[in-house]
N, C-alpha and C positions, 0 to 999 in steps of 0.2 A: 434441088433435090439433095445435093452434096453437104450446104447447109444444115438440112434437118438434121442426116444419120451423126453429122459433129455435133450438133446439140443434142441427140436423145444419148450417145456416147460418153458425154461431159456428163448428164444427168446420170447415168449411170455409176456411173466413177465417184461422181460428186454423192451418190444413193447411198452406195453402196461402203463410204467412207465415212459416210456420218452414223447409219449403222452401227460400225461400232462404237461411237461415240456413248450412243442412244442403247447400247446394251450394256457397255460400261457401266453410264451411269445406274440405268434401273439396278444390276447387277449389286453394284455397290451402296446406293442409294436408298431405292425402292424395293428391294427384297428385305434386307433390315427393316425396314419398316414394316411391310406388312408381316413378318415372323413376329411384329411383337404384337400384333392382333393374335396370333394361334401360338405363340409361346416360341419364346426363345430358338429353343430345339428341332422342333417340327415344321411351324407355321403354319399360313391358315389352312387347315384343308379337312377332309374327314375319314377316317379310314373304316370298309365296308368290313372289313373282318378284324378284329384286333389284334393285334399280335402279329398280322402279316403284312409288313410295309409293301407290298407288290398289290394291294387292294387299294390301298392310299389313293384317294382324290387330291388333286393340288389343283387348290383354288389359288391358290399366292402364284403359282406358275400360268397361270390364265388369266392372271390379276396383271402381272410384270407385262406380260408378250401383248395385252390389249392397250397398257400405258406407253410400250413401245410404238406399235402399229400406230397411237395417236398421234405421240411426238412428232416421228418421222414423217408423218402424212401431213400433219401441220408446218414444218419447215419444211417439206419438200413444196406447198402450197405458196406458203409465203414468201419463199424465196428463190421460188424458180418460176411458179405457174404466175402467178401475180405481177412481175416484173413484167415478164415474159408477154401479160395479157397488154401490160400500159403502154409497152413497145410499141404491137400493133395496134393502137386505138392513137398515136401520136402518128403513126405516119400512114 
């Protein structure tokens, strides 16, 4: 039992450190790029009344956090659950 909570502990730590990695990069990365789909200035998104940034849809911000969510779901698979799985199937 002592083992587990140190291993869901480590994963946490270890989670919650790549995080920022994984926001970093889109941050810097992936949000430039998707602004030059919807311009420079703005990015992609659409706004419901004109002239009132508080109506603004931001797809580039739901574009960024779902590129996130994948990354980190994908390395938190491959390199925690995955090992993790060969472990037990070796002994």
């Amino acid at each position: 039992m002592r083992g587990n909570v140190i291993d869901l502990a480590v994963g946490v730590v270890i989670g919650s450190a790549f995080t920022a990695i994984v926001t970093a990069f889109s941050t810097n990365i992936i949000n430039p790029l998707i602004s030059v789909l919807g311009g420079a200035e703005f990015g992609f998104g659409y706004a419901l009344i004109a002239g009132n940034p508080e109506t603004r849809l931001n797809f580039g911000a739901l574009l960024t956090a779902v590129i996130n969510f994948l990354l980190i779901a994908a390395v938190v698979y491959f390199f925690i659950v995955a090992p993790m799985n060969k472990l037990d199937e070796v002994q």
